[in-house]
C-alpha distance (Angstrom), angle and dihedral (degrees) to the residues before:
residue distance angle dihedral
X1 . . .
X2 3.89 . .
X3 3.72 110.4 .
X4 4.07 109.6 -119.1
X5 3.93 114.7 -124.2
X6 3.65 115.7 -117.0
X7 4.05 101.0 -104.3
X8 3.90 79.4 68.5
X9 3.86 92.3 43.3
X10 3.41 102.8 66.2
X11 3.92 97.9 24.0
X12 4.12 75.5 63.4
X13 3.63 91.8 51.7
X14 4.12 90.7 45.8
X15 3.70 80.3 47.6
X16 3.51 93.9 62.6
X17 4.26 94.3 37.8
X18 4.09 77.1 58.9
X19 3.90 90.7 63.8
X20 4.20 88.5 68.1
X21 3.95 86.4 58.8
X22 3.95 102.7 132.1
X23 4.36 82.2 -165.7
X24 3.69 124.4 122.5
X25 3.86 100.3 -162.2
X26 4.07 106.3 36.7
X27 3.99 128.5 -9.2
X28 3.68 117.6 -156.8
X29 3.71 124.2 -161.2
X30 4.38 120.4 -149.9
X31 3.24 146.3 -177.2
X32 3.34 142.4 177.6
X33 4.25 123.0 -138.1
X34 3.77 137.8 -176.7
X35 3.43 125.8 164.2
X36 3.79 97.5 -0.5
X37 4.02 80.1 -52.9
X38 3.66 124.2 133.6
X39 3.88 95.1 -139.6
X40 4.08 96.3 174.2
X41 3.55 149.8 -21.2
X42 3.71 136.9 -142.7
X43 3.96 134.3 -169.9
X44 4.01 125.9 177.3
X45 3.62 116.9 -85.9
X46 3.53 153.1 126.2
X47 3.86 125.1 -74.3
X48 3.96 110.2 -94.0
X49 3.37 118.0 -67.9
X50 3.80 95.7 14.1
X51 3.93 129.9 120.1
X52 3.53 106.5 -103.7
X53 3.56 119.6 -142.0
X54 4.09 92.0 -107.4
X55 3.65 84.8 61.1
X56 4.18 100.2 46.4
X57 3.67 87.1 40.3
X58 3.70 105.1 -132.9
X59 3.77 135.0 71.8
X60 4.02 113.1 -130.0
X61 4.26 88.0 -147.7
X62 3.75 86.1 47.0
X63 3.52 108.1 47.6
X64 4.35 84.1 42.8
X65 3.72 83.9 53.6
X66 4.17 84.9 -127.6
X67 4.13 114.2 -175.8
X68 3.83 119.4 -102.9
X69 3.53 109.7 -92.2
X70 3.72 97.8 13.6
X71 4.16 130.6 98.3
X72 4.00 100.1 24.1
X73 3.58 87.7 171.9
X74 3.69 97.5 74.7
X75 3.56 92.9 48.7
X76 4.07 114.5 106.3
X77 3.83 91.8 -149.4
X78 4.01 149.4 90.4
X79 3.64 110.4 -130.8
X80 3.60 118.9 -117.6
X81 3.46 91.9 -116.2
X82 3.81 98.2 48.9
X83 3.83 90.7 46.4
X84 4.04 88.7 53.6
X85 4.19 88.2 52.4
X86 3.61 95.9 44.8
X87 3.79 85.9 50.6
X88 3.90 99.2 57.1
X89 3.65 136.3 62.0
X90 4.16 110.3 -110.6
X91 3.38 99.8 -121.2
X92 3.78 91.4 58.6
X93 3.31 87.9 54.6
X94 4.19 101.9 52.2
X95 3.44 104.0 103.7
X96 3.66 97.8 7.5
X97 4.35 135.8 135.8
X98 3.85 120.2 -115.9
X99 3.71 108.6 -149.6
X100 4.11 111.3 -158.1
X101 3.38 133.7 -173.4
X102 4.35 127.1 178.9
X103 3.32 122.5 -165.4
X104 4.42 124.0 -175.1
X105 3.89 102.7 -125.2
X106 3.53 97.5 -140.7
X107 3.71 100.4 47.2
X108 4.02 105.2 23.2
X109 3.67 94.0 -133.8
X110 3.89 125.4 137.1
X111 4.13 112.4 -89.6
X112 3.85 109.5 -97.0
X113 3.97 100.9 -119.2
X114 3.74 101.9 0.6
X115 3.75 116.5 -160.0
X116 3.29 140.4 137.9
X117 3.82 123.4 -82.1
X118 3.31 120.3 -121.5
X119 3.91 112.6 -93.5
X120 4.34 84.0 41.8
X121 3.91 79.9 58.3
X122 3.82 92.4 54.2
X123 3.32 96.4 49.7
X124 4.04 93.7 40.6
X125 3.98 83.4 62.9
X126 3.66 95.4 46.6
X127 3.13 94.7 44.2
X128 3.96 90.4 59.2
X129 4.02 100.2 -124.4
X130 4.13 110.1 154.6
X131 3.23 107.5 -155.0
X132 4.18 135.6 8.6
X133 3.50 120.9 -140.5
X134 4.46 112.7 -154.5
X135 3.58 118.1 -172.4
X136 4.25 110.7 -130.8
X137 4.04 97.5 177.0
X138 4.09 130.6 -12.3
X139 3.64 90.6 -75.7
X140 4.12 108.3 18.8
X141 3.88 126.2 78.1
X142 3.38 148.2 172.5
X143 3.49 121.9 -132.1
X144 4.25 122.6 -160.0
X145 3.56 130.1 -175.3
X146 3.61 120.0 -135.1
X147 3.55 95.3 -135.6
X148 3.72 92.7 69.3
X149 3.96 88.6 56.0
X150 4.06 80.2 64.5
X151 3.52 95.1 47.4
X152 3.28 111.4 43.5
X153 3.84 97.1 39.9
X154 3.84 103.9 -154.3
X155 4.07 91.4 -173.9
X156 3.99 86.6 65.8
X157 4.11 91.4 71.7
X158 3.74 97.2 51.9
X159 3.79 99.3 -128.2
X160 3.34 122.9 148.3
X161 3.73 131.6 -145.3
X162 4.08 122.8 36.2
């Protein structure tokens, strides 16, 4: 058996953080690595101690037919990326790889496009991760540095969406 590289490593292991995703729409999978470290991981879900959509049975954004990567604020969740920040000290994070994986709840297949939405951006470059790694298929990914979130500043053209 041929030995997997380890872009496909961890994006397996965020893979499998996905699978705790409480979301009805999208779950996303993250982790956090330095050094060949996991550091963190992150799923979508509801603050603590919250009803997550999976248990009320409906998503809000769904059911108003709301456009990916527009009107965050209606959305019950913590993104998986967030959650995998709030999880990990900073300076294990400075210099650090994201791994992220999307899956569609209804279908299971990998998130056309997959990025991060805006405010996850934010607090990606705060946060001081280098690079983000997005899984496209079961072998294919796309890999973004940061540093090009800084420089070219999407929240300057007022689009919405990702």
């Amino acid at each position: 058996m041929p030995r997997i590289d380890k872009e496909n490593y961890y994006l397996d292991i965020a893979e499998t953080v996905l699978e705790r995703g409480t979301c009805l729409r999208r779950n996303y999978g993250a982790i956090i690595v330095k050094n060949d470290q996991i550091v963190s991981t992150g799923y979508v879900g509801a603050p603590r101690g919250r009803k997550n959509c999976s248990d009320l049975g409906v998503c809000i954004r769904e059911k108003m037919n709301v456009q990916r990567g527009t009107r965050y604020e209606l959305c019950r969740s913590v993104h998986a990326e967030a959650n995998a920040i709030i999880h990990a000290p900073r300076e294990q994070m400075i210099g650090a790889t994201m791994y992220l994986v999307g899956k569609e709840f209804g279908s299971g297949d990998y998130v056309e496009n997959a990025n991060s939405c805006a405010m996850c951006k934010r607090m990606i470059i705060n946060a001081g991760i280098q690079r983000v790694v997005i899984r496209n298929t079961k072998e294919k990914f796309t890999a973004l540095y940061v540093e090009d979130w800084i420089v070219d500043d999407d929240s300057l053209d007022g689009k919405e969406g990702y």
